[in-house]
C-alpha positions in Angstrom: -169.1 77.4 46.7 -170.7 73.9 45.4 -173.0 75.8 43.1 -170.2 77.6 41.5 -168.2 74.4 41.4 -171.3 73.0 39.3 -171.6 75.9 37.0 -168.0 75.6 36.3 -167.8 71.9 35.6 -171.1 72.3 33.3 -169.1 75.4 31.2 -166.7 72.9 30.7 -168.9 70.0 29.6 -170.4 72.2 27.2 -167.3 73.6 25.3 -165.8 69.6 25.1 -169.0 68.7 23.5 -168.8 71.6 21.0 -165.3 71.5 20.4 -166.4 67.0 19.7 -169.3 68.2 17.6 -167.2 70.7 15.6 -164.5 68.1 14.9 -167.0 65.9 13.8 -168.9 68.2 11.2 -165.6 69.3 9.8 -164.5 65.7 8.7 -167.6 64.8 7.5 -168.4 68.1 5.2 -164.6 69.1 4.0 -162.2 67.0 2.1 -159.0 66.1 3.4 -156.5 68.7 2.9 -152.7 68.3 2.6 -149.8 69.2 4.4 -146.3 70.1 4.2 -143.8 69.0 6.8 -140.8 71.7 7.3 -140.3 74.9 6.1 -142.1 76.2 3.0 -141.2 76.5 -0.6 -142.0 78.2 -3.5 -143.9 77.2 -6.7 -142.5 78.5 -9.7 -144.0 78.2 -13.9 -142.2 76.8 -16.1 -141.8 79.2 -19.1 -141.0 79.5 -23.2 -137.4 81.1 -23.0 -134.6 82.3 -24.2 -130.7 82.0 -22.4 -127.0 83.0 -23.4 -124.1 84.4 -22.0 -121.2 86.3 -23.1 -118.2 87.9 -21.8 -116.9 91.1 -23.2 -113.2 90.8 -23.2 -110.4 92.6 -26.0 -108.7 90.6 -28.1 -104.8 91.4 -28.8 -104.2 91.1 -32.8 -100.4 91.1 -32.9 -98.4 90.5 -36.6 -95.6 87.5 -35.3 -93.8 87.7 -38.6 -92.1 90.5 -40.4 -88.8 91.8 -42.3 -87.2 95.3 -41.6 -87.3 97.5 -44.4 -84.6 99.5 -44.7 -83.2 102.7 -46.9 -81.5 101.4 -49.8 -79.5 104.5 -50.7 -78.8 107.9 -49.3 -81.0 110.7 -50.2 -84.3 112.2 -49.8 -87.6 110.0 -48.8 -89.8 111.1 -52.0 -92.9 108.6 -51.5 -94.2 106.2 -49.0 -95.9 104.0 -51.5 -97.7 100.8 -49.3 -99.7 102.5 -46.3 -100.3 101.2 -43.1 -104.4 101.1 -44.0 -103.8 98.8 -46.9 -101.7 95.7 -47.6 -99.7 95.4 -51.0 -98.4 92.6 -53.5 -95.3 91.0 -55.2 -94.1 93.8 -57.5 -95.8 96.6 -55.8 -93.5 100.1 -54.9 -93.1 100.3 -51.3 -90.9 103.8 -50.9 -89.0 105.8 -53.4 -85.9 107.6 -52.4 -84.7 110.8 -54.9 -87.6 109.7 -57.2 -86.1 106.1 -57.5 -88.5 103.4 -56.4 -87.9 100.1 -54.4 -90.3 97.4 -55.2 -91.6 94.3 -53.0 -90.2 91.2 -54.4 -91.3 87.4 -53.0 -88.6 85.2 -51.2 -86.7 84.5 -48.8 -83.5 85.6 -49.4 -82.7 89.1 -48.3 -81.4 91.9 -51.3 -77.8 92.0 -50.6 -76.3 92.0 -54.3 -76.7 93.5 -57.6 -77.7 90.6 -60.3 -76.5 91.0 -63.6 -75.0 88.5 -66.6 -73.6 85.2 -65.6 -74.4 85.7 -61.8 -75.7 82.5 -60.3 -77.5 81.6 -57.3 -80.1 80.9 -55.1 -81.1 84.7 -55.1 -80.9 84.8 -59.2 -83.5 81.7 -59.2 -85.8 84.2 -56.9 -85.2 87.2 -59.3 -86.1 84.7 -62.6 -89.3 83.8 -60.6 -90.4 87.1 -59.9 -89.8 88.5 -63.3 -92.1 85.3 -64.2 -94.6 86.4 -61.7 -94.8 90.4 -62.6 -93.9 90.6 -65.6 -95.0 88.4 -69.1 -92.0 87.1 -68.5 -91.5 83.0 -69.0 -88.2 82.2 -67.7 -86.7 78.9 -67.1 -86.3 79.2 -63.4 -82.2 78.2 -63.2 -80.7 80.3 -61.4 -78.4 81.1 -63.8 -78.3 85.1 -65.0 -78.6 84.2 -68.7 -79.4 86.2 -71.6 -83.4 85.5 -71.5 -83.2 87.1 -67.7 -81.3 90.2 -69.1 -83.9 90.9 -71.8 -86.5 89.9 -68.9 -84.7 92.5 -66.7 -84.6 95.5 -69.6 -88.3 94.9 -70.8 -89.1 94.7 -66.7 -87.5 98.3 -66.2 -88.8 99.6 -69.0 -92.3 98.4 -68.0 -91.7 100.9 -64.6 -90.0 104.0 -66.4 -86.4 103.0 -65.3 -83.1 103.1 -67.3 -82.4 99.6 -68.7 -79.3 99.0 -67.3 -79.3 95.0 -67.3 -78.7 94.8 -63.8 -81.3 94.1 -61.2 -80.1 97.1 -58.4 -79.9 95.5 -55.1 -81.2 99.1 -54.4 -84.4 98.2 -56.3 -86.1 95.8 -54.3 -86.9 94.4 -50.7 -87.5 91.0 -50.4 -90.7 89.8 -48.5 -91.5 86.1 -48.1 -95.4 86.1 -48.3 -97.7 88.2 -49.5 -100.0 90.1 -49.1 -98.1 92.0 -46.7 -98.5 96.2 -44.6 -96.6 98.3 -43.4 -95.7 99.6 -40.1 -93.3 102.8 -40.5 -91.2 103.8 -38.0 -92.6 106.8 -36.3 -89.7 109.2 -37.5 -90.2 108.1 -41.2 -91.6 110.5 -43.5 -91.7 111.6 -46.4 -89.1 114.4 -46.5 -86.8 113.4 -44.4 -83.0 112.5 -45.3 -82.1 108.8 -45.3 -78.9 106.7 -45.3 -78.3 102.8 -46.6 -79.0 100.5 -43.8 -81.1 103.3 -42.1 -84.8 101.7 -40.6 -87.5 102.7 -42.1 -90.1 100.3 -40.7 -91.5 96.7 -40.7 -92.9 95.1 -43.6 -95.6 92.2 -41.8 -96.7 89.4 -43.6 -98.5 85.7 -42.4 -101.3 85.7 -40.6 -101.5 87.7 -37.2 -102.3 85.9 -33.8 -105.5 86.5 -31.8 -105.0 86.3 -28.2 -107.6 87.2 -24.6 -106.1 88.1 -21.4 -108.7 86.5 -19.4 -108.8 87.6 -15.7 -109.1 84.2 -13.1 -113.1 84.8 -12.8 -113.8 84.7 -16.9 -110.4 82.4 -17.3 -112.2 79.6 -15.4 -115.2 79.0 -17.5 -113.9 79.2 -20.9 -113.4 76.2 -22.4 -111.8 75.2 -26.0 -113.7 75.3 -29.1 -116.0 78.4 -27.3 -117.3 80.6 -30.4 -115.5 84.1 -30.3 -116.9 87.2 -32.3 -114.7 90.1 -32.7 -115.9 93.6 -33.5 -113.6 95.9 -35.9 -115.4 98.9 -37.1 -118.6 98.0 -38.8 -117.0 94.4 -39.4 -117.4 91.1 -37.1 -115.3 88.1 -37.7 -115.7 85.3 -36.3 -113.3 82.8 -34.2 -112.7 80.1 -32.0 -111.0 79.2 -28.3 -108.2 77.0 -29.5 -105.9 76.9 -25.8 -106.2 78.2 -22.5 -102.6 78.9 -21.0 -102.0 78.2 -17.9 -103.0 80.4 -14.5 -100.4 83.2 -14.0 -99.3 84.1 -11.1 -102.6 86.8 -10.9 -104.8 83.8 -11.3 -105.0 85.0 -14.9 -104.8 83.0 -17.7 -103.4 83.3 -22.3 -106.3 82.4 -24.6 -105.7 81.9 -27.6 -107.8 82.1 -30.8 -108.3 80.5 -33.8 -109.9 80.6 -37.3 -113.6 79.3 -36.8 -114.2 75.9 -38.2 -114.0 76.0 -42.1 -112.1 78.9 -42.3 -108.4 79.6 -43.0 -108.0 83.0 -41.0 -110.1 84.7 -38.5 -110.0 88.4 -40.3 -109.3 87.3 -43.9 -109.2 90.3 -46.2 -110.1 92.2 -43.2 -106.4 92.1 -41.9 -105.1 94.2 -44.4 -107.3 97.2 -42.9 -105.2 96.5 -39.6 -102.8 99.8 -39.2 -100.1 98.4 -36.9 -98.4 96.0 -35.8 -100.7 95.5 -32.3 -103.9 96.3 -32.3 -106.7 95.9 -29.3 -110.3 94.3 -30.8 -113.6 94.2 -28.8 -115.0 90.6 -28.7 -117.7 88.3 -27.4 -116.6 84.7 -26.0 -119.8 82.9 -25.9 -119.9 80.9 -22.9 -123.2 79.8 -23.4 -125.0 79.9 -27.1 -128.2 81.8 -27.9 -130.6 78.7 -27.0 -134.3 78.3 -26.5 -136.6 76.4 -24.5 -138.5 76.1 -21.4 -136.8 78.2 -18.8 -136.6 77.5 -14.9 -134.9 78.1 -11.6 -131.8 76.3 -11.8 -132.4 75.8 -8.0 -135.2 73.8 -8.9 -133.4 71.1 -10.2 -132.6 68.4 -8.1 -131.3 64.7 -8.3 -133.6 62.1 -8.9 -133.7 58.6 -7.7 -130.9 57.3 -10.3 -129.0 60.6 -9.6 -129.9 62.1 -13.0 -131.4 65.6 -13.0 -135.1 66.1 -12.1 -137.6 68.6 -11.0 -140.1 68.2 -8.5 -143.6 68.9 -9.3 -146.4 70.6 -6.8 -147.8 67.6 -6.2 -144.4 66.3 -4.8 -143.4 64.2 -8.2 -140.1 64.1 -9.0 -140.3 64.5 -13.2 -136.7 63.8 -14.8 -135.1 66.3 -16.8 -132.3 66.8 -19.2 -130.3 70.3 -18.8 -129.5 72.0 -22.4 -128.2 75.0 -21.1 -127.6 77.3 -18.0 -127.1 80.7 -17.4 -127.7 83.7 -14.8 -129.4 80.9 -12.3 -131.8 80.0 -14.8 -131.9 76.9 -16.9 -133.4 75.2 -20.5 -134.5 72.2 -19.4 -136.5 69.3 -21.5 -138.8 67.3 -19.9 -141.5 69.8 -18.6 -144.2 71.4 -20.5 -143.9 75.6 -20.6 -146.8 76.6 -17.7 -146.4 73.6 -15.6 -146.1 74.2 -12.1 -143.0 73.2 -9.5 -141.3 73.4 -6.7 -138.4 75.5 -5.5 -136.7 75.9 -2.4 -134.6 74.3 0.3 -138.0 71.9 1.3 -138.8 71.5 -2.4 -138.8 67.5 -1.4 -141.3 67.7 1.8 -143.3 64.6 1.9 -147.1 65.1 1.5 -149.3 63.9 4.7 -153.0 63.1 4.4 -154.4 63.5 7.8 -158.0 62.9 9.1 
């Protein structure tokens, strides 16, 4: 029993010297080596880049201002002169009715007379101007019917193959008061078809239409104004800008509304008079986040440094600082690491280093 009791206490007198000797060797031959308290992380490289975002939403085009037009006299519709694919002018023939033609005439004030010798008004000063303006014309604008506006009147009806009859036919002309303006014809309107006066033929649409998003809550809550907008008609794109963000219906949904991009006057420009109704549904981009290169990372790997301000954290555990330019699909552009450089991601990213002997 002793002897065993011997061999047993020499086993183990051997292994502690080993396991001293071991120990020993090790710290003298290796370097010290480093490690990481808590749970691991990753290492990640930073990287030359690119980042944007979109979101694909349609745009409503809708025409806010327009005049009826309306059948001037009973008969039979003969021509439908100004389309709905094209826009037309001051002077130009909108509809005929038994071969007789009404033209487009700029103002204000509705056609609701004839005009003839010594009428005066306000809608005899808008007949004198657009003589003036269609014709070569050069009245004194008095609104006055004198003799210079009949002769203007005869040489004007002449000019379109009518019978000079002195008097400007309230029949004759629709008034419109911008230009250029399209039509949107009533769906039973055609050509053919008996008309009476005061029947509705369609909408005459004029101004500049309105661009609006219905922006579901998700996309609603990270639009922001002044956001770049590209809308896709056909083979054209034109070009816009967030200019309000209604408020959150009751759907969580929210109104944005567009608006020429900066330096422009209208967001379709002559593109609007290609538009064929009065509503029409547009593809279009909002870019939430430009086109932007740069070094790309994680954005999980940014952090806050010691003043708050963003920062990264290197392999070796130093925190670099860092200024975001843009973020998208949980990456970032950052400036303030080089592309290649490596560093830290993770929930432990900050784990102090330990040097142990």
């Amino acid at each position: 029993m002793q002897a065993k009791l011997r061999l047993l206490f020499a086993a183990i007198a051997v292994l502690t010297v080993g396991i001293v000797t071991g120990w020993a060797i090790r710290e003298l031959t290796f370097p010290k080596t480093e490690v990481f308290q808590g749970s691991d992380f990753a290492l990640v490289t930073a990287k030359e880049g690119e980042l944007s975002r979109d979101i694909r939403l349609d745009a409503t085009l809708t025409w806010d201002k327009s005049v009826p037009v309306i059948a001037t006299r009973s008969g039979i519709l003969t021509q439908l002169s100004a389309g709905a694919s094209s826009s037309f002018e001051n002077g130009s023939e909108v509809f005929s009715i038994d071969l007789a033609p009404t033209f487009a005439l700029h103002g204000d004030i509705p056609i609701y007379r004839d005009l003839a010798w010594q009428d005066e008004g306000p809608d005899v000063k808008q007949f004198q101007q657009f003589l003036t303006d269609t014709s070569d014309a050069t009245l004194e604008i008095t609104g006055y019917f004198d003799e210079a506006t009949r002769q203007a009147t005869r040489s004007w009806q002449t000019k379109h193959g009518l019978e000079q009859t002195d008097v400007a036919a309230a029949s004759s002309f629709i008034a419109i008061p911008q230009f250029p303006a399209r039509m949107s014809w009533a769906e039973d309107t055609r050509v053919g078809i008996r008309v009476e006066p005061g029947q509705l033929l369609g909408e005459a649409y004029y101004g500049e239409p309105s661009f609006t998003i219905e922006a579901p809550a998700a996309q609603a809550s990270i639009i922001t104004s002044n956001m770049r907008v590209t809308l896709q008609f056909g083979e054209d794109s034109w070009e816009a800008t967030v200019s309000e963000i209604g408020a959150p219906k009751d759907d969580g949904s929210s109104t944005v509304t567009l608006a020429p991009a900066p330096g422009q006057e209208s967001i379709c420009g002559d593109g609007c008079a290609a538009l064929s109704s009065a509503t029409a549904r547009i593809p279009s981009l909002i870019h939430v986040v430009e086109r932007v290169a740069g070094i790309v990372i994680p954005t999980a790997a940014i952090t806050n440094g010691d003043d708050g301000s963003a920062a990264v954290i290197a392999q070796d555990g130093t925190k670099l600082p860092v200024t975001v330019i843009a973020t998208a699909g949980g990456q970032s552009i950052v400036e303030g690491v080089n592309s290649g450089q490596a560093i830290r991601v993770g929930a432990n990213a900050e784990a102090r280093i330990e040097d142990t002997q």
